[in-house]
C-alpha positions in Angstrom: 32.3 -1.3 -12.5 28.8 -2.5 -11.5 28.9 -5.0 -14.2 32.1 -6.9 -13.1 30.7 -6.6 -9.7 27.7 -8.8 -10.5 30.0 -10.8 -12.4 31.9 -11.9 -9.0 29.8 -11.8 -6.5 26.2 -12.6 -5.2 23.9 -10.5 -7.5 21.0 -9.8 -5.1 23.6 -8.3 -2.6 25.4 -5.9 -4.8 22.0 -4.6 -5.9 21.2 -4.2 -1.9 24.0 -2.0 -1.7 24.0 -0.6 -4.7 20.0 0.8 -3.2 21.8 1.8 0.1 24.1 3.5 -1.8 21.9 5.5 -3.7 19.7 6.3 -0.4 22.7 7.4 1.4 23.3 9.9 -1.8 20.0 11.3 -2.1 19.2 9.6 -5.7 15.7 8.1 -4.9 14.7 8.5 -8.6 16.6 5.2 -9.0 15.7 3.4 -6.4 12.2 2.8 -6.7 13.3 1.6 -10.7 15.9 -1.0 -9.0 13.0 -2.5 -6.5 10.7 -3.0 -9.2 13.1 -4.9 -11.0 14.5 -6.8 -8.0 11.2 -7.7 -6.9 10.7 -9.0 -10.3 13.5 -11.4 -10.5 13.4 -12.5 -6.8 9.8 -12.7 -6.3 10.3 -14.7 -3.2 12.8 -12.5 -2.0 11.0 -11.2 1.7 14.0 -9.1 2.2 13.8 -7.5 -1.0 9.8 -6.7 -0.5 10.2 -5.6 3.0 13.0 -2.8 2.1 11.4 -1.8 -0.8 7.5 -1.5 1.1 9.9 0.7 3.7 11.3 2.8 1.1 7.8 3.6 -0.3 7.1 4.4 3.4 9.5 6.5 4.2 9.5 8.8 1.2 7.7 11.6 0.8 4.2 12.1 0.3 4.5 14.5 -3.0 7.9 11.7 -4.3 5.8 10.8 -6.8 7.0 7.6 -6.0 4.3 4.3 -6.3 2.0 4.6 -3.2 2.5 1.4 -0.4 -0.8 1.0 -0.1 -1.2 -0.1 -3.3 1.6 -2.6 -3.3 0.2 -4.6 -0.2 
């Protein structure tokens, strides 16, 4: 279903929500994986950076997800 999502509409959005979705469900181990790729393809993308800098901030110390600090 994902892939005929991205098939139809705007690619950057469905991966948005596709994060929000994710958050809202408790399944962080994918997020941080889907911002690193994001910010990968959109590299200029401030929206993407910004969200995924303030999902690294709001996690949990002991996540083991990649520190914010280090990012900036």
């Amino acid at each position: 279903m994902t892939n005929r999502a991205l098939e139809v509409n705007d690619k950057q959005k469905v991966y948005i929500q596709l994060i929000n979705i994710y958050r809202q469900s408790n399944k962080l181990e994918f997020v941080e994986d889907l911002y690193k790729k994001l910010c990968k393809k959109y590299h200029d993308s401030l929206e993407i950076w910004s969200q995924y800098i303030e999902f690294l901030f709001d996690a949990p110390a002991d996540s083991g997800f990649t520190k914010a600090k280090v990012i900036l």
